[in-house]
C-alpha positions as CSV (number, residue, x, y, z in Angstrom):
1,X,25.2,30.3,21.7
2,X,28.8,28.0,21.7
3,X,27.2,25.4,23.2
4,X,23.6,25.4,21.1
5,X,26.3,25.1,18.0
6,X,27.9,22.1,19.1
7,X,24.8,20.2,20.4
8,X,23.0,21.0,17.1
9,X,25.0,18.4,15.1
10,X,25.4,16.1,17.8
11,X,21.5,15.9,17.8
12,X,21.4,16.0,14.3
13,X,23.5,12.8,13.9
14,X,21.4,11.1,16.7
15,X,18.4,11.8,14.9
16,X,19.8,10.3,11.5
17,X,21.2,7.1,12.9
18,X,17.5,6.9,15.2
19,X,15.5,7.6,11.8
20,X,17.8,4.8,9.5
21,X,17.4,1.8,11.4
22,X,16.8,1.8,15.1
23,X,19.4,-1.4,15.1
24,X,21.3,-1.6,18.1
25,X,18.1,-0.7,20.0
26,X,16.6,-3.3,18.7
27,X,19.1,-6.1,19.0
28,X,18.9,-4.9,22.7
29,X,15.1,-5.6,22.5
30,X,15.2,-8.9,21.0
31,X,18.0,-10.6,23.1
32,X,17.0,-9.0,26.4
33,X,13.1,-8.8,26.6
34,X,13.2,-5.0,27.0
35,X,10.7,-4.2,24.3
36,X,8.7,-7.2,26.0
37,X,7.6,-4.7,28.9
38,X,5.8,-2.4,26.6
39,X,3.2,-5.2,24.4
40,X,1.3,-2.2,22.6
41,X,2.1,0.8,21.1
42,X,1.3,3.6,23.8
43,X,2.9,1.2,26.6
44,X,5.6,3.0,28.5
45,X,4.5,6.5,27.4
46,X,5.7,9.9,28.5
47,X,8.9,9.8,26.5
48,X,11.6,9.4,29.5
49,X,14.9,7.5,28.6
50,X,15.3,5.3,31.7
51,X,18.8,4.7,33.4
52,X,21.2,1.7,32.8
53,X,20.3,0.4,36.3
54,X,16.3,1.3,36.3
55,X,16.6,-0.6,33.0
56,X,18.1,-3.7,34.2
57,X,15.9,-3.8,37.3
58,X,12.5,-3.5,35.0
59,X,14.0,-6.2,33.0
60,X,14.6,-8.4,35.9
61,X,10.8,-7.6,37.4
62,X,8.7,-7.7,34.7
63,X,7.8,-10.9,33.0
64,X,8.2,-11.8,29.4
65,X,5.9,-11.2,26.6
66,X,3.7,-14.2,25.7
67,X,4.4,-15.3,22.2
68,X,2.5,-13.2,19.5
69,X,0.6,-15.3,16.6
70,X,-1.4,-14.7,13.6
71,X,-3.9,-17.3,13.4
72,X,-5.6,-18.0,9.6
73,X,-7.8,-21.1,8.5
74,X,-8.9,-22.0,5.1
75,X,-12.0,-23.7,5.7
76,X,-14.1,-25.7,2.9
77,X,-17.5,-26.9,3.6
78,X,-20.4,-29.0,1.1
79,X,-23.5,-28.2,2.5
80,X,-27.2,-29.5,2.1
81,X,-29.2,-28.9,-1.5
82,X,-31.1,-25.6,-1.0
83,X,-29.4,-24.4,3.0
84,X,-26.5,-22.1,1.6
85,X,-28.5,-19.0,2.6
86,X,-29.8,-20.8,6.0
87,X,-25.8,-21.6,6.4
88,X,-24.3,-18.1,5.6
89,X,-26.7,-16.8,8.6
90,X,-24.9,-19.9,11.1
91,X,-21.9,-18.6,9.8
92,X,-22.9,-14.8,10.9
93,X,-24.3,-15.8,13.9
94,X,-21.3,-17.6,14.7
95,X,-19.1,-14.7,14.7
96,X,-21.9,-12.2,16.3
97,X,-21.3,-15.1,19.5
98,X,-17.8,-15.4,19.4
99,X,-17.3,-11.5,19.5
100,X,-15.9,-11.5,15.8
101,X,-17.2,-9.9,12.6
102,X,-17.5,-10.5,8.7
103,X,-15.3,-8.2,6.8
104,X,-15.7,-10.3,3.2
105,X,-18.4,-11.9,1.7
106,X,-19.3,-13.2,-1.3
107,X,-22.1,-15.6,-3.4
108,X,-22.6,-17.4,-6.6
109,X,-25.7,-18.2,-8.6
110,X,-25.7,-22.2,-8.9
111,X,-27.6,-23.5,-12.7
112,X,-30.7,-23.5,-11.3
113,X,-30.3,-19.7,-11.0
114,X,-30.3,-19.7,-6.9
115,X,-27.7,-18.4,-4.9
116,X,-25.7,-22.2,-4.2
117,X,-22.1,-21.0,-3.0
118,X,-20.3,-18.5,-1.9
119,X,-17.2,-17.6,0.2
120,X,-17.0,-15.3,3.6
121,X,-14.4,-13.9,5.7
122,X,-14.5,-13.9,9.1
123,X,-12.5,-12.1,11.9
124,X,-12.4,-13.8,15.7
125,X,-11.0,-13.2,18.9
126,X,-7.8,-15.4,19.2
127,X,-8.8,-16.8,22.4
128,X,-12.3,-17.9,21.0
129,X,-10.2,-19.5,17.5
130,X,-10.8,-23.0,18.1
131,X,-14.1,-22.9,19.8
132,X,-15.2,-20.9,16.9
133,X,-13.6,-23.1,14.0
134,X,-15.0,-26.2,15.7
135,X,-18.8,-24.6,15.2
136,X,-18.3,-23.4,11.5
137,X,-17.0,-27.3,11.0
138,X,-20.7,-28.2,12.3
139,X,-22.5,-26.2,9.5
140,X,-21.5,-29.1,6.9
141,X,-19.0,-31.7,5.5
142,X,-15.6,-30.7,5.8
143,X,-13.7,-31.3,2.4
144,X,-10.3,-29.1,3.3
145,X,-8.9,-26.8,6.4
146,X,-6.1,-25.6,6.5
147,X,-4.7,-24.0,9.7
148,X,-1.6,-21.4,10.0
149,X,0.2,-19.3,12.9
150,X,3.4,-16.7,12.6
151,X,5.2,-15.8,15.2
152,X,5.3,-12.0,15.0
153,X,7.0,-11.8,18.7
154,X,10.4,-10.7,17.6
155,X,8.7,-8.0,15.4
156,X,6.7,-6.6,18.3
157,X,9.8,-6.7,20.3
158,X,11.7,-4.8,18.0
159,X,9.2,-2.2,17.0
160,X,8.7,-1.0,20.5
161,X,12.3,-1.0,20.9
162,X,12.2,1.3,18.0
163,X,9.3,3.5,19.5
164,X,11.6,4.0,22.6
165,X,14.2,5.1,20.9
166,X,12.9,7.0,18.7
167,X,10.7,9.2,21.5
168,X,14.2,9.8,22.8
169,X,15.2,11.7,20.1
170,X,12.3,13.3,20.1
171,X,12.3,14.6,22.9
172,X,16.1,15.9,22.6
173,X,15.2,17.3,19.2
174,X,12.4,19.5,20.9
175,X,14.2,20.4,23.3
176,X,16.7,21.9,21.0
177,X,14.2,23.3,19.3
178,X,13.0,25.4,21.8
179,X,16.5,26.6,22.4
180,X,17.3,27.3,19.2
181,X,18.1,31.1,18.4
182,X,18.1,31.3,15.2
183,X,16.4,30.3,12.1
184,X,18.6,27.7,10.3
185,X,19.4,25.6,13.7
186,X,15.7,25.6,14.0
187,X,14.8,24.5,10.3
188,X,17.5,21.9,10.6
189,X,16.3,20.6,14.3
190,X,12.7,21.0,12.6
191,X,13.6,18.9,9.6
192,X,15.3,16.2,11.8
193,X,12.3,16.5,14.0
194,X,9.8,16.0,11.4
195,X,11.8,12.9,10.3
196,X,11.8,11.2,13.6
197,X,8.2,11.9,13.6
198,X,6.9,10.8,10.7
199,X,9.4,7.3,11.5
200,X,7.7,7.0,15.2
201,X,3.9,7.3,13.5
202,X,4.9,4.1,11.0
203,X,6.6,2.3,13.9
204,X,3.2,2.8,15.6
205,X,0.7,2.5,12.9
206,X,2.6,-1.2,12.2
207,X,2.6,-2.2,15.7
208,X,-1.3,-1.4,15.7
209,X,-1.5,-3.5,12.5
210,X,0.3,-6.7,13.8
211,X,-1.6,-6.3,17.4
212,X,-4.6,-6.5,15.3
213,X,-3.5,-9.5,13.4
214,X,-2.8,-11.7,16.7
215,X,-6.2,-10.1,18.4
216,X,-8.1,-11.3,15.5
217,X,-7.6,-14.5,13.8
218,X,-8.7,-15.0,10.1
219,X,-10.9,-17.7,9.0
220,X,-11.9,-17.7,5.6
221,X,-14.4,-20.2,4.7
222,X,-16.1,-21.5,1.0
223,X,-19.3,-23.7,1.0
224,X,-21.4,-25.1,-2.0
225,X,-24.2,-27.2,-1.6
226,X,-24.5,-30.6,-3.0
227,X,-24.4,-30.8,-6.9
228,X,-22.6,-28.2,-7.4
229,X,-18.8,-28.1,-8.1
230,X,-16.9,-26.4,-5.8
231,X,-15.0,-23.6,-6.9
232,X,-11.2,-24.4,-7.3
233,X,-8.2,-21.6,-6.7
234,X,-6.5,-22.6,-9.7
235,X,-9.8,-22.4,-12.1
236,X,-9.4,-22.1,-15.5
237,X,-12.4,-20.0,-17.5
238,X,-12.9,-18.9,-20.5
239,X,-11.7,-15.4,-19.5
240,X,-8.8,-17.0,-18.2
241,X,-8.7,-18.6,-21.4
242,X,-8.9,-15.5,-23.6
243,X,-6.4,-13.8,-21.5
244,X,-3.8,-16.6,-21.6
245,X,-4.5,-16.2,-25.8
246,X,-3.9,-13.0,-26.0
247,X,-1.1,-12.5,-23.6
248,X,0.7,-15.8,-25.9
249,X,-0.3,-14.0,-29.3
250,X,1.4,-10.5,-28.0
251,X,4.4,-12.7,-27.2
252,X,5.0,-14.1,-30.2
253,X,4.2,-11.0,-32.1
254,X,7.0,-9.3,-29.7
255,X,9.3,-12.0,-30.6
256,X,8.7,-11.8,-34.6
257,X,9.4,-8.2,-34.5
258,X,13.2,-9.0,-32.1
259,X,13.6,-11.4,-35.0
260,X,13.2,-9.2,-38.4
261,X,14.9,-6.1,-36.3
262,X,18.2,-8.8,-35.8
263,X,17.7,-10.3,-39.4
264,X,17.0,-6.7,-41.0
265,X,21.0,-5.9,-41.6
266,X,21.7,-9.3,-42.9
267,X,18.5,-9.4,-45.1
268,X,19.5,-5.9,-46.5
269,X,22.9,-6.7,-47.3
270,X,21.5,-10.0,-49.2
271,X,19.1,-8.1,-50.9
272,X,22.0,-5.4,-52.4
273,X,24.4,-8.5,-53.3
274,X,20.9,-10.1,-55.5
275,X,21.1,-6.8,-57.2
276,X,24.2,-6.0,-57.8
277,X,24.5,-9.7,-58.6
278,X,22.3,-9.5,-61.2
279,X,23.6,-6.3,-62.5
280,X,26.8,-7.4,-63.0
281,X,25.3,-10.5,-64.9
282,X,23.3,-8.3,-67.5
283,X,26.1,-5.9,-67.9
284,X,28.5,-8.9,-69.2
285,X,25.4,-10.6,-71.1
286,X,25.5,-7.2,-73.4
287,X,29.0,-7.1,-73.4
């Protein structure tokens, strides 16, 4: 019962420090390549804390993680008068063949009231990126790409040094738990424990997220066929127009209202002098 006591806060305070940043850990991960062993979010499973010496052995044996990039293209293609529909079904097929998908799409009436442009989004393998940018290129003229990769390594490496650590205390806190003897150690290992949970869940769920990103590479391309303008990002309709209007309108209604609340005092005060001005002056007129 002594000893359940004094481990209590001891686990306690290793659960806090585990759930508020996961820092040392992760420095460890980022300099050394330890989190580089894992490279997904159930590697290394089972929850055991290796020793100081399996640790440095591992390190030594296993080889580092390749670098981990999001890949995203802005792709902007004029097409043939009359092909958009004929190019949005390349553009499909492209992605069936390349083992990606179409999460976004999205079309236009032209003025001759026919479907003329339009926009998709398109998810691909990272290994098929450039084979399968090179065949949306093909499905017109090219007016603007624009290619981008972030290195997400150091944030993989640090999230799974994060995981580790935080299945450690995990598995000390329910190990507590089930030696715990009475109710508050157990609500207060349970409260840590649910804590260190809910922390090793996001770790995971953002680790799956990022895997994603770099095992998927985002290409969003626009195409318009030939007459019609393409549409710009910065566009400027008559919505846009009313909006900007009315947002300027409120504005300078706001600031006329600052302006007579900070002139008020100073026009009351004016307005008593006038009276009592002219008060004075028709009291010595009848005297």
């Amino acid at each position: 019962m002594k000893k359940l006591a004094l481990l209590v806060p001891l686990a306690l305070a290793l659960a806090v420090s585990a759930c508020s940043s996961g820092g040392s850990e992760s420095s460890a991960g980022s300099t050394g390549g330890g989190g580089a062993a894992e490279g997904s979010v159930e590697a290394g499973a089972g929850g055991a804390v290796p020793k100081a010496s399996d640790r440095s052995v591992s390190s030594s044996a296993v080889p580092q993680m390749d670098p981990q990039v999001v890949k995203t293209a802005s792709l902007g293609l004029r097409i043939a008068h009359g092909s958009f529909e004929d190019k949005v079904g390349e553009a499909h097929a492209a992605a069936d063949a390349f083992g990606g998908f179409v999460v976004e799409s999205f079309a236009s009436q032209g003025s001759g009231k026919r479907i003329a442009e339009g926009s998709l989004v398109l998810r691909i393998p990272a290994e098929s990126y450039d084979s399968a940018l090179s065949r949306l290129r093909q499905l017109g003229k090219v007016e603007s790409l624009e290619e981008s990769g972030q290195d997400v390594s150091k944030e993989f490496v640090d999230l799974n040094a994060r995981i580790r650590q935080l299945r450690a205390v995990e598995a000390q806190l329910l190990e507590l738990l089930e030696r715990a003897d009475d109710v508050p150690a157990a609500l207060a290992v349970q409260n840590q424990l649910s804590q260190v949970q809910l922390d090793l869940e996001q770790a995971r769920g953002r680790l799956q997220y990022l895997d994603n990103r770099v095992a998927f590479a985002t290409i969003s391309m626009s195409m318009h066929e030939l007459g019609v303008v393409a549409p710009q990002d910065d566009g400027f309709g008559i919505v846009d127009a009313w909006a900007t209007a009315g947002s300027a309108f409120l504005t300078v209604v706001g600031w006329l209202f600052v302006g007579i609340a900070v002139a008020a005092p100073v026009l009351i005060l004016l307005g008593l002098g006038f009276l009592v001005g002219r008060e004075v002056r028709r009291r010595l007129a009848h005297a």
